[in-house]
N, C-alpha and C positions, 0 to 999 in steps of 0.2 A: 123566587119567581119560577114560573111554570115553563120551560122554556122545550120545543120542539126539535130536538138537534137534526131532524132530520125527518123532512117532507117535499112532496112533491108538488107543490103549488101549481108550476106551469104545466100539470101533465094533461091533456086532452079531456081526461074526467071532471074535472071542474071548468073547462070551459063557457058553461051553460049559465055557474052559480059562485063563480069565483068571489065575489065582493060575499056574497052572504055565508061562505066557508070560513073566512076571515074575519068577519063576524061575529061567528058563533066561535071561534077559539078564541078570541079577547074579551065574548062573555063569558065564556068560562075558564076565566083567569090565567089563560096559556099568554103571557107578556112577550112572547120572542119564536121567530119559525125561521129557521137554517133550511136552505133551499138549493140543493147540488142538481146541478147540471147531471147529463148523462151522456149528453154529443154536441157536436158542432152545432147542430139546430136549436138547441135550447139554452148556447150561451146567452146569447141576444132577448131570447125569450126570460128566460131570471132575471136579466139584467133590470127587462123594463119591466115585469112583477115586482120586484124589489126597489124599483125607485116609484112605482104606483101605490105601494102598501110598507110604511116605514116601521111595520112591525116584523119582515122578512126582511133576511138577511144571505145574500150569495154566496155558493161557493160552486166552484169550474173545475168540470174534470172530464173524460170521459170514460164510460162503464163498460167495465170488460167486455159485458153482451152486446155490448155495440162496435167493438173492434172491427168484427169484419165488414163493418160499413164504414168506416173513417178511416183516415190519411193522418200519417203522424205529420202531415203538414197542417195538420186543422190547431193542432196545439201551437203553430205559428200567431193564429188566432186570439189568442188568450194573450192581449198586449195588457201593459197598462191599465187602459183603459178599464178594464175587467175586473185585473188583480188586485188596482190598487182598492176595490173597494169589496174582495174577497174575506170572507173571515176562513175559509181554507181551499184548500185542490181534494176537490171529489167531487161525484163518488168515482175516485178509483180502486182498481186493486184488482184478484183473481177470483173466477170463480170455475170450480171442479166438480158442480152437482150437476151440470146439462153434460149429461153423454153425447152430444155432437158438438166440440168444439176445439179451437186451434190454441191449443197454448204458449205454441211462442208467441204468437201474436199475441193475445191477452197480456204476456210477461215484456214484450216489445213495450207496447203500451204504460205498465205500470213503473215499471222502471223510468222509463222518460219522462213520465209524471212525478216519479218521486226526487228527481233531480231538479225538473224545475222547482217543487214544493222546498227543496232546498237551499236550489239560489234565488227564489223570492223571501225566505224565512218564511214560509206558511204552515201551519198542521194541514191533518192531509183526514179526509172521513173516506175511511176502508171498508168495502166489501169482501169481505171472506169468505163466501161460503164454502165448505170443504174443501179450505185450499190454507191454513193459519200458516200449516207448518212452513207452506211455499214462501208466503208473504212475508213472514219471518227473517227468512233466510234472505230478504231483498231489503228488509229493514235493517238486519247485519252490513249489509253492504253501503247502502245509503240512508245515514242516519237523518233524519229528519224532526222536526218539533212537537212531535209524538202529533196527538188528536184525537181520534175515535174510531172504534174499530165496531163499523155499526151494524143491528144483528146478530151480536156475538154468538156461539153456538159450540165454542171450542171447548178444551179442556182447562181442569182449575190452571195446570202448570201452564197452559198458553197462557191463559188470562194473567196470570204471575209474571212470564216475560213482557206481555203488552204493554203492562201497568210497570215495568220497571223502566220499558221506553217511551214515556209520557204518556201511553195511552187511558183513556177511557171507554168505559165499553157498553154499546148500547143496547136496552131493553125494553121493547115495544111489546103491542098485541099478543103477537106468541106468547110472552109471560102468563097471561091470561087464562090459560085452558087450562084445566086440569090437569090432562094427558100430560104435560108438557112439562113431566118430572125433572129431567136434564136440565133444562133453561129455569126453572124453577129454584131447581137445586143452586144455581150456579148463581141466580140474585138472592138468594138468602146468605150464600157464603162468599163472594165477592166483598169486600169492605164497600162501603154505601159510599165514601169518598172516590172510589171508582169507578162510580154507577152515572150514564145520563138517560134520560128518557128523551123517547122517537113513538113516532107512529108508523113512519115511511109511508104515508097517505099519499094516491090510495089504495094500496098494497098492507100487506098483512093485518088486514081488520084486528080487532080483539073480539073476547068471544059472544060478546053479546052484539056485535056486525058479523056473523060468520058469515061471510057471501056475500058483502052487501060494500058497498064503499066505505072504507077509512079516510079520515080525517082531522084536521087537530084537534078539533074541539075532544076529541075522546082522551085527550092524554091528561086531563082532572082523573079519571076515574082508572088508568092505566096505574097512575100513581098510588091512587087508593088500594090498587093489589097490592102492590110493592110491600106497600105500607104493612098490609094484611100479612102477607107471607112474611117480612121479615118481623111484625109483629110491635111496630112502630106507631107514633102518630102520623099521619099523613103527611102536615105540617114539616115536619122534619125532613122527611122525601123531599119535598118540594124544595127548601130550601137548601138544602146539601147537597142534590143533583144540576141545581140553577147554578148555585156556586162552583161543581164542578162543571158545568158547560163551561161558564166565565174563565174559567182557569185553563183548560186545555182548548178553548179557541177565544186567545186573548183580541183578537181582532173587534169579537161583539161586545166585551166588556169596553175597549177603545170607544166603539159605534155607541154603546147604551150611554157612557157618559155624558 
């Protein structure tokens, strides 16, 4: 199964055409869309995405570039109600590529998230970007039910620790581009059991949207790179990456059956 570990369903850009985005990713055989919050605004917003469309799936968290707008009282928020029908706590995590920003605060934030992720029992969907090592070192501290470490961009030996602490690592868009020797490099040599596909729509198009809004429906043919690069049937992709979603966010294999 074709499954989306990670999209933005509630975000402002589909407001216009949300039913027909939805759509077109279950015609093109995408069976499952994992939907993470990003702030206090959008739990509520998932929530009722996800109970209007039973092909998405929630998860609550909120995103480091949103820190400096949220109250670690908003994660008071995040009852029951929410969790229990979470398949993880994200997207959190840190991020180190915007030059203006407060990292205690960002690290305030993920830590507190990764405690609750822990006394709920949840896997947690991680933003890293150029921050693994930091994140790392907070997953040493607060072990958690591994998850997915989404847009991965790190090193083979991150990717080695990630994957020894349950995680999986996601490969969207970016894979696509030529240029994109490193991230390329890194899904031909990754074992494919620790591979899931994402689009993060509508953010990191692939290269045939360069500029242009992403979506799920693109992750049929996302896959088809994979496939290409590692030199696979496609077929294969799909089903060893669906099977790894199932497996490191046991929540939607519960929900699918």
């Amino acid at each position: 199964m074709l499954i989306d570990t990670h999209c933005h369903l509630d975000a402002a850009e589909f407001s216009a055409d949300r039913a027909s985005v939805v759509e077109r990713a279950l015609a093109s055989t995408v069976g499952s869309m994992v939907v993470p919050a990003v702030d206090r605004a959008s739990f509520s917003a998932v929530a009722t995405l996800c109970r209007e469309y039973p092909e998405c799936f929630p998860a609550y968290g909120i995103h480091p570039l949103y820190v400096d707008k949220a109250d670690l009282v908003d994660l008071a928020d995040l009852t029951s109600d929410f969790l229990d029908q979470a398949v993880a706590i994200g997207e959190i995590g840190l991020d180190y590529f915007v030059p203006e920003r407060n990292e205690a605060r960002q690290l305030e934030f993920f830590t507190t998230q990764l405690r609750l992720a822990r006394e709920r029992e949840l896997p947690v969907i991680l933003h890293v970007r150029k921050a693994v090592d930091a994140i790392l070192r907070e997953l040493r501290k607060t072990r958690v039910k591994g998850g997915i470490a989404h847009a991965f961009n790190g090193s083979l030996q991150q990717a080695g620790i990630l994957i020894e602490m349950g995680f999986a690592l996601g490969f969207g868009g970016a894979m696509t581009y030529d240029n994109a020797h490193h991230i390329r490099r890194l899904a031909t040599t990754i074992p494919l059991e620790n591979i899931v596909l994402e689009t993060d729509a509508p953010d990191i198009p692939p290269a045939w949207k360069w500029r242009q809004r992403n979506e799920p429906g693109e992750l049929g043919r996302i896959a088809a790179v994979l496939a290409e690069l590692r030199q696979i049937p496609v077929e294969e992709v799909i089903a060893v990456t669906g099977n790894n979603a199932l497996r490191v966010l046991p929540g939607l294999k519960k929900t699918l059956a």
